[in-house]
RORODREN-434780 format. One record per residue (C-alpha): residue number from 1; x, y, z; chain. Coordinates in pm, whole numbers, plus 32768, in hexadecimal, padded with zeros to 4 digits. Layout:
N
<NUM, <X, Y, Z>, 'A'>
...
***
This chain:
471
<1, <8326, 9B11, C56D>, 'A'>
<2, <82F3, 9B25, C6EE>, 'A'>
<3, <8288, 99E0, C7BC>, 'A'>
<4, <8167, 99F8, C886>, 'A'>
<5, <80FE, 9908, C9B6>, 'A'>
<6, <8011, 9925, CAED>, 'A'>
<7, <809E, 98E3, CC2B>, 'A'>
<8, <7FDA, 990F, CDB5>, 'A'>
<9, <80DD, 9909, CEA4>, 'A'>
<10, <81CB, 9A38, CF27>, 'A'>
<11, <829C, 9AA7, CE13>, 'A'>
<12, <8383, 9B45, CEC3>, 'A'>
<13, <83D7, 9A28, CFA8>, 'A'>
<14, <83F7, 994F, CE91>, 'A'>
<15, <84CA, 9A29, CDBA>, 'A'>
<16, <85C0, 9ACE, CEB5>, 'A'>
<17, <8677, 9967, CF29>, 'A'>
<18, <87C9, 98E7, CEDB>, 'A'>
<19, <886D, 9A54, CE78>, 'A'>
<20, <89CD, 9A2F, CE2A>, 'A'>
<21, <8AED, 9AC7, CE8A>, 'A'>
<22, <8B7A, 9C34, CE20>, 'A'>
<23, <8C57, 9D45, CECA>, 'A'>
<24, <8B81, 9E60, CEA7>, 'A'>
<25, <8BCA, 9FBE, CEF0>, 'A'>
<26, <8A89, A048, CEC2>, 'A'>
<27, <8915, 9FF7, CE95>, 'A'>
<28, <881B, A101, CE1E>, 'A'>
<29, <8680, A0F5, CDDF>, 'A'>
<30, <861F, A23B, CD66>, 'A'>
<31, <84DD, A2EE, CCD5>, 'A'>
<32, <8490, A40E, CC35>, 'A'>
<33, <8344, A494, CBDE>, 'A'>
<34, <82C3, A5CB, CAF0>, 'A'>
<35, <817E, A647, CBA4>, 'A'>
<36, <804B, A709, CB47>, 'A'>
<37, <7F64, A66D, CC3A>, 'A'>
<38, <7F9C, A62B, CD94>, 'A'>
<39, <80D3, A5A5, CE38>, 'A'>
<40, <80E4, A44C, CE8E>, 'A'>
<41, <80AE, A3DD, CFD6>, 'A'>
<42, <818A, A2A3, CFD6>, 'A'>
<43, <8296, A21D, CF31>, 'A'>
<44, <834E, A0C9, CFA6>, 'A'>
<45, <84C1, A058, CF2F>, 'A'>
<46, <8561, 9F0F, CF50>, 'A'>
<47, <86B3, 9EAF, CF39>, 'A'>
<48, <8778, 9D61, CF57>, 'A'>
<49, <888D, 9D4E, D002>, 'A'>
<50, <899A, 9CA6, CF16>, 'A'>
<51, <8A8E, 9C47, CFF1>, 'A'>
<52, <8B08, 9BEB, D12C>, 'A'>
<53, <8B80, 9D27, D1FF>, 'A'>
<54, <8C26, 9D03, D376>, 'A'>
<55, <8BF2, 9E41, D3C7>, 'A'>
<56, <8B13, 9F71, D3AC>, 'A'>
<57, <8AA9, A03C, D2B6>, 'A'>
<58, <897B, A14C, D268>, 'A'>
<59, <8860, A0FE, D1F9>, 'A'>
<60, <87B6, A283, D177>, 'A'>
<61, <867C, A31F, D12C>, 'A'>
<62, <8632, A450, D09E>, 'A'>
<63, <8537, A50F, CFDE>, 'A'>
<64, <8557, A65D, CF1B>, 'A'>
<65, <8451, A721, CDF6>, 'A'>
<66, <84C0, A86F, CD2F>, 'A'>
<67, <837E, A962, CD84>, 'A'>
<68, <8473, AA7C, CDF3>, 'A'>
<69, <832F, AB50, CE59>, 'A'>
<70, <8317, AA56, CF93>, 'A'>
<71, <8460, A9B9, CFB2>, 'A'>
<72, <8429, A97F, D12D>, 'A'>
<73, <82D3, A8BB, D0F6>, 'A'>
<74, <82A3, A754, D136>, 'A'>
<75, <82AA, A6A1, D251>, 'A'>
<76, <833C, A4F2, D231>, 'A'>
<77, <8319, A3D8, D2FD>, 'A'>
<78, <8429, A2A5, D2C9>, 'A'>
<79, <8444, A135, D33E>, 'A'>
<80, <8555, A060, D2DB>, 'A'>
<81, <8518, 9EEB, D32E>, 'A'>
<82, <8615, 9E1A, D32B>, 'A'>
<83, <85DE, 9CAF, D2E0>, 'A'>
<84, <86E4, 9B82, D30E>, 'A'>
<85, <867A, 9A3C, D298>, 'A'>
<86, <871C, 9902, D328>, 'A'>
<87, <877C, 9831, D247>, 'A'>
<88, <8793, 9713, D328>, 'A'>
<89, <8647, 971E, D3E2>, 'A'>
<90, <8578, 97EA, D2C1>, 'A'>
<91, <84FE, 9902, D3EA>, 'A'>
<92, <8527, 9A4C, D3C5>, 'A'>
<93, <8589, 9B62, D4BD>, 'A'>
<94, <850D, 9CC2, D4A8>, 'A'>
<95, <85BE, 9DFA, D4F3>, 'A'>
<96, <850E, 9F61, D4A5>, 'A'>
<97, <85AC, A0EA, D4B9>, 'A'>
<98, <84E4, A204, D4BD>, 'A'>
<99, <8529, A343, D447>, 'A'>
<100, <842A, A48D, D3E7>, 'A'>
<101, <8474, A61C, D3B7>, 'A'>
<102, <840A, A73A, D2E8>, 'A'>
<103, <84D4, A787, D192>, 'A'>
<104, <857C, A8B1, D1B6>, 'A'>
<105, <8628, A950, D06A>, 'A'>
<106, <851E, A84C, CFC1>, 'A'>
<107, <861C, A720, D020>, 'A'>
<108, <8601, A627, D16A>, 'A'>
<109, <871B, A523, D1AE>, 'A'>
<110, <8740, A447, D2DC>, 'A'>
<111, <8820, A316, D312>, 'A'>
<112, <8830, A1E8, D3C9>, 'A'>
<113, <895A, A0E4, D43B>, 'A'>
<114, <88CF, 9FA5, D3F5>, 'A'>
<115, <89B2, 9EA8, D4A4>, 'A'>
<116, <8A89, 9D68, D3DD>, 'A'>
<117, <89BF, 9CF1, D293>, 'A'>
<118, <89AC, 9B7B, D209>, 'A'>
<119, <8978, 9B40, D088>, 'A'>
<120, <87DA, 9B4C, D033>, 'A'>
<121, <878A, 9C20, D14A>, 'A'>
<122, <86B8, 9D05, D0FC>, 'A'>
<123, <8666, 9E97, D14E>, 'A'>
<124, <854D, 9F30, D104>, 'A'>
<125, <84C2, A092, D136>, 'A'>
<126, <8380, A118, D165>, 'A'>
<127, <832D, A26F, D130>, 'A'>
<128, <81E3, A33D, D19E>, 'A'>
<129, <81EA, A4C0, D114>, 'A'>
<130, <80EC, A5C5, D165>, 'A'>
<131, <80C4, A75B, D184>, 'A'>
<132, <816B, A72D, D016>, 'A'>
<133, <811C, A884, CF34>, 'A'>
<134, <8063, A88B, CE30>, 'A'>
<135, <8161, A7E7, CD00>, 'A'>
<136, <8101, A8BE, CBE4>, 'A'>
<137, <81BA, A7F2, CAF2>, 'A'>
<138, <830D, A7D9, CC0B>, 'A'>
<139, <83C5, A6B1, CC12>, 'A'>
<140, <83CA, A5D1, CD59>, 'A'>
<141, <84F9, A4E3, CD89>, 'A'>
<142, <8506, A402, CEB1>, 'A'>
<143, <866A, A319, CEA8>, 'A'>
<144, <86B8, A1F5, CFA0>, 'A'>
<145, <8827, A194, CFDB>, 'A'>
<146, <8902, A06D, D065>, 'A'>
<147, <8A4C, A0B5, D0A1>, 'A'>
<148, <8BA8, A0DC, D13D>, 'A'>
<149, <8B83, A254, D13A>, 'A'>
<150, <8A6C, A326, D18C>, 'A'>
<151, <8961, A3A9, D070>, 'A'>
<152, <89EC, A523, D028>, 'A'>
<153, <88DE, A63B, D01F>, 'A'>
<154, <893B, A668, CEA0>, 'A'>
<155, <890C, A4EE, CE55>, 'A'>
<156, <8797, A552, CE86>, 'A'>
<157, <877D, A613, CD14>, 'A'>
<158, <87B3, A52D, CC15>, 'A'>
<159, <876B, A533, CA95>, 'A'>
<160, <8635, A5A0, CA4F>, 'A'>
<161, <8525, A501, C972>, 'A'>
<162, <851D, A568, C830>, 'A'>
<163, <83ED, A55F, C722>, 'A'>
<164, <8273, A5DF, C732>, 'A'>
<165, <81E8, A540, C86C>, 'A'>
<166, <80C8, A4AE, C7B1>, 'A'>
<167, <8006, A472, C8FD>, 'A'>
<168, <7FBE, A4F0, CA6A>, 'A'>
<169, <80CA, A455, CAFC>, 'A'>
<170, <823C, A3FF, CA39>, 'A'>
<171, <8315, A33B, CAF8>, 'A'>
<172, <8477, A28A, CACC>, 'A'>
<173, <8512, A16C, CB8F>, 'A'>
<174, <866E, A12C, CBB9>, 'A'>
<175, <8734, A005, CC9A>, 'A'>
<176, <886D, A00A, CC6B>, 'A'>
<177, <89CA, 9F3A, CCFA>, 'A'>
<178, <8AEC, A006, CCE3>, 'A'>
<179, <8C14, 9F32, CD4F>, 'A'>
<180, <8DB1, 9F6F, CD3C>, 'A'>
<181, <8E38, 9E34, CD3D>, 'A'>
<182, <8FA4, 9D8A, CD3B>, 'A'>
<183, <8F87, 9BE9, CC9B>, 'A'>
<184, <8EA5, 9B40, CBB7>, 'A'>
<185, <8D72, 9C15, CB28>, 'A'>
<186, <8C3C, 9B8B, CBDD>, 'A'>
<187, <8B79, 9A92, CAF3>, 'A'>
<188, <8A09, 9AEB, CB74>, 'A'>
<189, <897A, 9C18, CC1C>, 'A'>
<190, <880D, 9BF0, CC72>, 'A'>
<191, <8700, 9D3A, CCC6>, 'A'>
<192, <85C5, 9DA8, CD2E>, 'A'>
<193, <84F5, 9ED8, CD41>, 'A'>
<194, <8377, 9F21, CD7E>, 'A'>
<195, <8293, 9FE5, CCAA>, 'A'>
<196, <8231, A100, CD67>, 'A'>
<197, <8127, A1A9, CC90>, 'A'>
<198, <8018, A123, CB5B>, 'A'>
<199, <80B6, A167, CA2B>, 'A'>
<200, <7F57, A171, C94B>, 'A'>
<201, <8037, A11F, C82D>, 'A'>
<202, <8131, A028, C790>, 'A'>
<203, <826F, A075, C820>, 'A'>
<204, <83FD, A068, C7D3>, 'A'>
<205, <84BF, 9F53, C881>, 'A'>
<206, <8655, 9F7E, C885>, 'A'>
<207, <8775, 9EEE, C8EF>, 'A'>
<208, <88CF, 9FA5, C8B4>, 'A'>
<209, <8A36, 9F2C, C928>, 'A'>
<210, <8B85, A003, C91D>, 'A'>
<211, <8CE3, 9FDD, C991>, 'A'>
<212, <8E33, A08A, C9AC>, 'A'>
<213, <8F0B, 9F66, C91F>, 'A'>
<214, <8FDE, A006, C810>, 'A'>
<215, <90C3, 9F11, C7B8>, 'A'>
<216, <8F90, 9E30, C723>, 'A'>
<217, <8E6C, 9F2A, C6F2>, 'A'>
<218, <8D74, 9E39, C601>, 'A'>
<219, <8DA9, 9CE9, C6BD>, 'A'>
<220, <8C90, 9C62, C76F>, 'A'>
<221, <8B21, 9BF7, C720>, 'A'>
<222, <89E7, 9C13, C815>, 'A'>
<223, <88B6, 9B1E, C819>, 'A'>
<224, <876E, 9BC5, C8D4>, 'A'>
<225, <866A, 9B19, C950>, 'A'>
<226, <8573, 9BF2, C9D2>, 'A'>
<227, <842E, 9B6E, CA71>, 'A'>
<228, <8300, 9C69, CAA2>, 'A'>
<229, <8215, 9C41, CB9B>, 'A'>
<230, <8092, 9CC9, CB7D>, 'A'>
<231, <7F68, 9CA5, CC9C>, 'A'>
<232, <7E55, 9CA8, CC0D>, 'A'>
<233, <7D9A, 9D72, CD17>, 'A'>
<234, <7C2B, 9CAD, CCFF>, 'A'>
<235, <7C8F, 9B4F, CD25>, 'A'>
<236, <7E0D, 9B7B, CDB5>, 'A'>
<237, <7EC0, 9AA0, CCEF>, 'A'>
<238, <8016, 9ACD, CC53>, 'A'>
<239, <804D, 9AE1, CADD>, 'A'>
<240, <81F1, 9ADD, CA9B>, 'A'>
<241, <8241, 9B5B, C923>, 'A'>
<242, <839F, 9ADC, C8C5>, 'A'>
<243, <8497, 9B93, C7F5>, 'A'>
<244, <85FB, 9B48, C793>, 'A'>
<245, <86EF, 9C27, C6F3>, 'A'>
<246, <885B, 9BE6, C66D>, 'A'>
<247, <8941, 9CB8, C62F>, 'A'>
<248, <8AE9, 9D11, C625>, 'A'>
<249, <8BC5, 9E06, C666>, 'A'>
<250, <8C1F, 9F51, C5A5>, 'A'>
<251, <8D14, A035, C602>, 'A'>
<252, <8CD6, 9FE5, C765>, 'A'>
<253, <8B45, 9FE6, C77E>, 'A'>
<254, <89F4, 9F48, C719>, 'A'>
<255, <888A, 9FAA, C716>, 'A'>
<256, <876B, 9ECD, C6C2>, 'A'>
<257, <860D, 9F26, C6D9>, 'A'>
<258, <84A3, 9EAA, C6D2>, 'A'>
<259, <8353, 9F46, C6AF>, 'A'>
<260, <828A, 9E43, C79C>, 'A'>
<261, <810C, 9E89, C81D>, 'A'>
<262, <8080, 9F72, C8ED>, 'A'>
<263, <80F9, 9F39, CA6C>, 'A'>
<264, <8059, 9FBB, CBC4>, 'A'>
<265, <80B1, 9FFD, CCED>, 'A'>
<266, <8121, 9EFA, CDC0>, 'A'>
<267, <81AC, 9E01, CC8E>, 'A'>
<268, <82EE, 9D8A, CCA2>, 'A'>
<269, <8422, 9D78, CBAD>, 'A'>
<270, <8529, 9C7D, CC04>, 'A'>
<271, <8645, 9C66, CB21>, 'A'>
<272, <8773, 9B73, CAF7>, 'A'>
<273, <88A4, 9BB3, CA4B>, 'A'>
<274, <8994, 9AD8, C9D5>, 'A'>
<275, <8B01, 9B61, C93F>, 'A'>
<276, <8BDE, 9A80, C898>, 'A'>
<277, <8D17, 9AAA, C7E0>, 'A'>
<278, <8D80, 9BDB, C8F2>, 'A'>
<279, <8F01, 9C41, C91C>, 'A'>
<280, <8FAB, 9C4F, CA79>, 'A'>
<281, <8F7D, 9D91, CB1C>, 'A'>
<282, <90A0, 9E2C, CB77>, 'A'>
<283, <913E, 9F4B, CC27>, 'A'>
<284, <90B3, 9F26, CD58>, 'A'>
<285, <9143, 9FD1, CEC3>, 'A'>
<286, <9091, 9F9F, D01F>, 'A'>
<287, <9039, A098, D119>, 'A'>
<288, <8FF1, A067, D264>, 'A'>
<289, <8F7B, 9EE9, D1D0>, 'A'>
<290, <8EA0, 9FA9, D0F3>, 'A'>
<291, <8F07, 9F5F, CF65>, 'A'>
<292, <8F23, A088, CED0>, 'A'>
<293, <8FC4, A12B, CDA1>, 'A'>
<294, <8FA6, 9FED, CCA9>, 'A'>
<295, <8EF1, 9FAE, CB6A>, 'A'>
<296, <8D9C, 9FD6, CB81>, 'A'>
<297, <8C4C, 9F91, CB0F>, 'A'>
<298, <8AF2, 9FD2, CB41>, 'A'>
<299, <8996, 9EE0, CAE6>, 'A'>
<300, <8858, 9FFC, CAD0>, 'A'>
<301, <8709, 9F6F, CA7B>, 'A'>
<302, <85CC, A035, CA80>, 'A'>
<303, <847D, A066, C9EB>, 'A'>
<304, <83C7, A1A4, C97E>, 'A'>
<305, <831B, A236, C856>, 'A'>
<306, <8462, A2C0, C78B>, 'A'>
<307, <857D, A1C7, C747>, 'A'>
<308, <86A4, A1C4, C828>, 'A'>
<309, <87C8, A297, C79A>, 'A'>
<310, <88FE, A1F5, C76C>, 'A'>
<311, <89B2, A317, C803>, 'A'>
<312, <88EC, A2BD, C96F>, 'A'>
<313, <89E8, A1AC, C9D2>, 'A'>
<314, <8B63, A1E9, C9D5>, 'A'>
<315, <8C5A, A1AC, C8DF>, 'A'>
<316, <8E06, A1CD, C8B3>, 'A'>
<317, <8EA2, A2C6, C950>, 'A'>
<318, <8F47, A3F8, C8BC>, 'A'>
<319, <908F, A3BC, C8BA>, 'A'>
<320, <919C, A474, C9BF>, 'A'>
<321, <9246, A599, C90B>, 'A'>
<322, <939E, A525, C9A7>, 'A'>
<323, <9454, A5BC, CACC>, 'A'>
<324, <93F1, A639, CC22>, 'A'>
<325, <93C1, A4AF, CC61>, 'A'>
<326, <9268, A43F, CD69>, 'A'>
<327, <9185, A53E, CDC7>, 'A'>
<328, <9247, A624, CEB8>, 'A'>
<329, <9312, A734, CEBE>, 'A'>
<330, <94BE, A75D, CEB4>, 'A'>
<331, <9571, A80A, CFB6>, 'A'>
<332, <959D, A6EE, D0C8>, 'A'>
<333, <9713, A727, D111>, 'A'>
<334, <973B, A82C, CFDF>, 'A'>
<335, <9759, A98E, CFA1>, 'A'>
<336, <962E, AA55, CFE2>, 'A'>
<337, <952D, AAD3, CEEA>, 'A'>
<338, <955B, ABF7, CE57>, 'A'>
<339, <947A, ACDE, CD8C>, 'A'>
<340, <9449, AC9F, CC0F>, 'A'>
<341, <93B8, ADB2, CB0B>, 'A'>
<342, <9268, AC8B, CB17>, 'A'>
<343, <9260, ABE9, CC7F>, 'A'>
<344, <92FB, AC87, CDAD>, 'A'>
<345, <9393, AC0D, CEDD>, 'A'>
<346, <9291, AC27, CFC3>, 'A'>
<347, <9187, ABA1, CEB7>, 'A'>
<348, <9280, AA54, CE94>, 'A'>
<349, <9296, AA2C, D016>, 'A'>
<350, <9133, A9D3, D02B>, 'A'>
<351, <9117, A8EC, CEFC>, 'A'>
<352, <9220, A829, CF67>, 'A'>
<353, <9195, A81D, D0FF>, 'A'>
<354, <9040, A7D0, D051>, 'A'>
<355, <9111, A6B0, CFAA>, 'A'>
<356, <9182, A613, D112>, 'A'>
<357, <9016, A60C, D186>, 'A'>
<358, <8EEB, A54D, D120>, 'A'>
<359, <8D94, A55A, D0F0>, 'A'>
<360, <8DBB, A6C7, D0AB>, 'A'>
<361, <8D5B, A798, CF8C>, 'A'>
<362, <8DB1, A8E1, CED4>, 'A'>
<363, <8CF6, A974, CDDE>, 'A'>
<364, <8C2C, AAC5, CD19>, 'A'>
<365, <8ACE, AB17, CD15>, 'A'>
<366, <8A36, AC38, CC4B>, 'A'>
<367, <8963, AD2B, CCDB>, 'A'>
<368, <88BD, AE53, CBDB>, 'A'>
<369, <89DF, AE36, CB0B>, 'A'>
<370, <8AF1, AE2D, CC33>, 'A'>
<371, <8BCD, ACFD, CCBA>, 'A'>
<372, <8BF8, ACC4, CE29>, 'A'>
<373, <8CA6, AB96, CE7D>, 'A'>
<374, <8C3F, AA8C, CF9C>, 'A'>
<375, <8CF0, A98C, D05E>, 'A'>
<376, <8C56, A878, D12E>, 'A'>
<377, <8CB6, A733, D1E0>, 'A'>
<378, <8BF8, A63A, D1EE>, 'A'>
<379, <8C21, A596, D34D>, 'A'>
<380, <8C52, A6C4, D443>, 'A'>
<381, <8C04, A843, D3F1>, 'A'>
<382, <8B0F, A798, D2C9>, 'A'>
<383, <8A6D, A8F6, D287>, 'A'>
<384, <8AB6, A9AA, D158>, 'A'>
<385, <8BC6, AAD1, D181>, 'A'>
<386, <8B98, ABF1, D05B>, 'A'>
<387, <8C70, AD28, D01D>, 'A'>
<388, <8D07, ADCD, CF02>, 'A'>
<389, <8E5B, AD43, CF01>, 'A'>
<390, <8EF8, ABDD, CF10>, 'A'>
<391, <8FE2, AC4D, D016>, 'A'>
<392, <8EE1, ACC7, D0B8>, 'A'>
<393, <8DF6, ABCD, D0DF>, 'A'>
<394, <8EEF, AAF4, D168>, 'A'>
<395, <8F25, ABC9, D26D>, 'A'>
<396, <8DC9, ABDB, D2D6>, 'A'>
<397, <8DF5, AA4C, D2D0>, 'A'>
<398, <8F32, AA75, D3B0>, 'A'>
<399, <8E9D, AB4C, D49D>, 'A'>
<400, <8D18, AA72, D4B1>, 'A'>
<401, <8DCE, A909, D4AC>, 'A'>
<402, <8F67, A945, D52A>, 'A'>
<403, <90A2, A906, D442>, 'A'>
<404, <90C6, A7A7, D3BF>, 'A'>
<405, <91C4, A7A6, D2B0>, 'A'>
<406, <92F8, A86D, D265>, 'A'>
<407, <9339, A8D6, D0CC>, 'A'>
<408, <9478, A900, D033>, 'A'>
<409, <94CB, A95F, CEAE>, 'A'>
<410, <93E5, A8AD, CDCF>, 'A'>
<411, <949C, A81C, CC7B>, 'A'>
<412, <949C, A8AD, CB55>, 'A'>
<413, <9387, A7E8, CAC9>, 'A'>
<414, <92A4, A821, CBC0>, 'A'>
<415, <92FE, A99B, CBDB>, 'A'>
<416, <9272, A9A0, CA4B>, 'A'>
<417, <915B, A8AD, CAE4>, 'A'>
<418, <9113, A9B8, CBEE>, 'A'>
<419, <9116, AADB, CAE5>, 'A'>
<420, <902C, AA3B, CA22>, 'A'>
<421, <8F28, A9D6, CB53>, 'A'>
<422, <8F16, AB4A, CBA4>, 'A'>
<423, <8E66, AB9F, CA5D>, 'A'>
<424, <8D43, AAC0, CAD3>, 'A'>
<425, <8BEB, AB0C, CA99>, 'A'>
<426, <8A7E, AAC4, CB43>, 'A'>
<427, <8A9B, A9B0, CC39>, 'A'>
<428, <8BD3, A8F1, CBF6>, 'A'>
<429, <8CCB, A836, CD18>, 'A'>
<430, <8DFC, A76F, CD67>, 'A'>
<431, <8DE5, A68C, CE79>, 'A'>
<432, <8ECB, A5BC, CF43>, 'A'>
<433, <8E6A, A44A, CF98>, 'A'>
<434, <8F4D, A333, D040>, 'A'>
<435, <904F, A26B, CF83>, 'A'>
<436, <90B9, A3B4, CEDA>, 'A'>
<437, <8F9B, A3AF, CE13>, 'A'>
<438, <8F44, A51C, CD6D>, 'A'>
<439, <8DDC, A561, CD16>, 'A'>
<440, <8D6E, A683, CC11>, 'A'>
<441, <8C0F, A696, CC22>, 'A'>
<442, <8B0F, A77B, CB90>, 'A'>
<443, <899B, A7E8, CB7F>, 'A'>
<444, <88A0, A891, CA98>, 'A'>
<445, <8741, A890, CA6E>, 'A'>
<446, <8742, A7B7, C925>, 'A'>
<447, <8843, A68A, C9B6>, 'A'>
<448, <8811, A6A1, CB2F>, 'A'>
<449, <8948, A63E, CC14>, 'A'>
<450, <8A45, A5B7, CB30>, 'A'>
<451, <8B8C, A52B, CBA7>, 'A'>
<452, <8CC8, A451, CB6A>, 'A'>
<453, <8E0B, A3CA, CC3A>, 'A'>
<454, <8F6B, A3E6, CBE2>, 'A'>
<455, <90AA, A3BB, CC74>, 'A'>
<456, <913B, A502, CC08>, 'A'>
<457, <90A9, A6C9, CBFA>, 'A'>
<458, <9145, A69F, CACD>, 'A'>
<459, <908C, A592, CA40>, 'A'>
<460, <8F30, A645, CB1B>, 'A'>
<461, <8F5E, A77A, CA87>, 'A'>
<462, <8F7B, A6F5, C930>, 'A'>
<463, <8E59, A610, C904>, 'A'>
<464, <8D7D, A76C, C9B8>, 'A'>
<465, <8E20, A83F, C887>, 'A'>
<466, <8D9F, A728, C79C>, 'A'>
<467, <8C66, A77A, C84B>, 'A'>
<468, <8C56, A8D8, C7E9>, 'A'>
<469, <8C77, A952, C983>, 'A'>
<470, <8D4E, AA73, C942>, 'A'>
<471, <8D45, ABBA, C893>, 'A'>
***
C-alpha cells in the first residue's frame, strides 16, 4: 500500500541533493501525446545530471507531431536553464539558452553545448508551442536530451502509445540513463521528471532496467523507491505518495509497475534506485576519453495511462555472426573488391568507406511501392541525400560533403551481410557511430524509431532480419 505524508516546503530542492555518482552516456525526458483537442501549449522536462563531466556535451530539444496534411505547422519556443548548486555555500548559479523555429517536415531540433557538469546539477527545459494544427487524433512527441552526442532528427519518433486514448489528452513519460560503462555496476541511480499534463485518471507508474551482460544475464536485483509529489492547487501544499517496488533480473531485464492516482500538471516523480548483487561490466574501449563499446545498460521510468512495455528499454545483444571482425570494411592493404553475383565492387566500396566514418547513416525508404536509398551525416552535409541506387547516393554525398574514407573488399561475411541489407524494406538504416559501433535502426508507424548497437554488419543486419526489414 502507498505511504502518504504532507509536506510545505520546495520539493524539488529537498529531493534533488546528495545525487551519487554514475558515468552516464545519455539522459533522456521524453513525451508523447495522442490528441483530439488542441495542442498543448507547454511542456517542461527535467533531467539530473548523474555525474561529473569535464567537458561539454549537448543538451537538445526538439518537438515533432504526425498530421502529414500540415507537416510544416508549428512554431516552438525553448529555454534551457542550467542550474549548479554549490555544495559548499548552498547558492545556486543560473545559466539559460534560448532557442525557437518553425517545424518543418513536422520535426524541430536544436542543440546546445552546455559547458563541464558536476554530479546533481540539474537541466531543465522549457518549451512554449503555438500556430500548432489542428491534431485530429495526431500524435505530438516533444524529447529532451543530455548527452555526449547530439539528439539525431530520427531520435525525435519514438514508440508510439498504444491502447484507446480514453481521454482528451494521452500522454507517456519516459527518463531514462543510458550508460556504457567499464568497473563496478553503479549501486544507485536516482531520477526525476515533471508531469506535464492532468491525467483525469489513475495512471501506470513503471520502472524497467536492461543490460547487455551475457556472461550472467539473471544476476542482479533492483529496490525502487519512488516518491510522488501532488500540489494541491487551492491551498499549495505538497502531498508525497510513496511506493516501493522490488524486483530481479531475468534474462537481462525487469519491469515493475503501479497504478497510482490521478496526477496534474506540474507534480513531480522522483525515483531512487538501488541495484545490488550486479556483475562487473566488461568489455569496455575508450575513444577520444569517451567509454564506448562496453556492456551496457539502461534505467527508464515513466508514467502514463498504458503500462510500460518491457520491450521499451534495451536488452542483450544479438550475437556477432563471426567474421568480418568491428564494424568496417576489408581491403586496407588487400586486394581490391571485386564484383560478386549479390554485391558488387562498387556497392562494397561505399560500405566499407561508410565503415571508416562516423556519425553517418545508410539506409531505404519506400515511396508508392519503390525504394530509394538515402545517406546522411550527421555533423556536416546533415541533409538527407535520396536516389535510386546505393552507389549513387553516395556519390551525391561525395560530391555535397568531399571524400572522407577510402573502401576496399569487404569480407565475406559482410558481403552476405550486404546482400541481405539490399532487400530492405520501408524505412530501415545502418549507421556508423564512434568506437566502431554499427547501428541498424528502423521505423514504422506502429513502433516508431527503433534501434540497436553492435560491433559488427553482420551482427546489424541480423538482428534487422529478426525484425522482419527485408523482403
Amino acid at each position: 500500500m502507498p505511504m502518504t505524508r504532507v509536506v510545505t516546503f520546495g520539493l524539488i530542492a529537498v529531493l534533488l541533493t546528495g545525487l551519487p555518482i554514475l558515468a552516464a552516456s545519455k539522459n533522456v525526458a521524453e513525451s508523447k501525446m495522442v490528441l483530439d483537442g488542441k495542442y498543448p501549449t507547454s511542456e517542461h522536462h527535467l533531467l539530473v545530471v548523474p555525474s561529473d563531466i569535464d567537458h561539454d556535451v549537448y543538451a537538445c530539444v526538439g518537438t515533432s507531431h504526425d498530421n502529414q496534411k500540415t507537416s510544416n505547422e508549428g512554431y516552438n519556443v525553448a529555454k534551457i536553464t542550467i542550474r549548479r548548486p554549490d555544495s559548499e555555500t548552498g547558492e545556486e548559479s543560473v545559466e539559460q539558452h534560448g532557442k525557437r523555429g518553425s517545424l518543418v517536415g513536422g520535426k524541430w531540433l536544436r542543440c546546445i553545448h552546455t559547458g563541464p557538469l558536476k554530479a546533481g546539477d540539474i537541466v531543465e527545459f522549457w518549451y512554449e508551442l503555438s500556430n500548432y494544427p489542428r491534431p485530429r487524433g495526431s500524435t505530438i512527441h516533444i524529447r529532451s536530451t543530455l548527452g555526449e552526442a547530439r539528439m539525431l532528427i530520427s531520435e525525435l519518433r519514438g514508440p508510439e502509445a498504444r491502447g484507446n486514448t480514453g481521454v482528451p489528452t494521452q500522454y507517456h513519460q519516459r527518463v531514462s540513463n543510458s550508460v556504457s560503462e567499464n568497473g563496478k555496476h553503479p549501486k544507485f541511480i536516482q531520477q526525476a521528471s515533471v508531469v506535464h499534463a492532468d491525467s483525469l485518471d489513475k495512471v501506470d507508474f513503471c520502472v524497467a532496467y536492461g543490460n547487455t551482460i551475457v556472461k550472467k544475464p539473471s544476476k542482479g536485483s533492483v529496490r525502487i523507491t519512488a516518491e510522488i509529489g501532488r500540489t494541491d492547487p487551492e491551498t499549495g501544499e505538497i502531498t508525497i505518495e510513496k511506493q516501493v517496488l522490488k524486483a530481479s533480473l531475468k534474462d537481462n531485464k525487469i519491469k515493475k509497475c503501479v497504478v497510482i492516482d490521478p496526477v496534474r500538471k506540474g507534480d513531480t516523480l522522483i525515483v531512487d534506485v538501488e541495484l545490488t548483487g550486479f556483475p562487473r561490466l566488461q568489455g569496455n574501449a575508450e575513444v577520444d576519453g569517451v567509454a564506448m563499446g562496453g556492456d551496457q545498460f539502461e534505467l527508464l521510468t515513466g508514467i502514463g495511462p498504458n503500462p510500460m512495455r518491457l520491450g521499451e528499454v534495451l536488452g542483450p545483444p544479438t550475437p556477432s555472426a563471426g567474421g568480418g571482425g568491428g564494424g568496417g570494411g576489408g581491403g586496407e592493404g588487400g586486394a581490391p573488391p571485386t564484383d560478386t553475383d549479390r554485391v558488387s565492387a562498387a556497392e562494397q566500396r561505399v560500405f566499407s568507406a561508410l565503415s571508416k566514418m562516423t556519425a553517418i547513416g545508410i539506409g531505404t525508404r519506400s515511396r508508392g511501392g519503390k525504394i530509394t536509398w538515402l545517406i546522411a551525416h550527421r555533423y556536416s552535409c546533415s541533409n538527407y541525400m535520396e536516389t535510386k541506387t546505393i552507389v549513387g547516393v553516395y556519390d551525391l554525398f561525395v560530391k555535397a560533403c568531399g571524400a572522407r574514407a577510402t573502401g576496399g573488399a569487404l569480407t565475406k561475411s559482410q558481403i552476405n551481410a550486404i546482400a541481405k541489407f539490399k532487400r530492405a524494406i520501408g524505412i530501415t538504416g545502418l549507421r556508423w557511430e564512434s568506437g566502431k559501433r554499427v547501428i541498424g535502426e528502423y521505423n514504422t508507424k506502429a513502433t516508431g524509431t527503433v534501434h540497436k548497437t553492435f560491433s559488427t554488419i553482420e551482427a546489424a543486419v541480423k538482428w534487422l532480419d529478426g525484425q522482419h526489414r527485408f523482403k
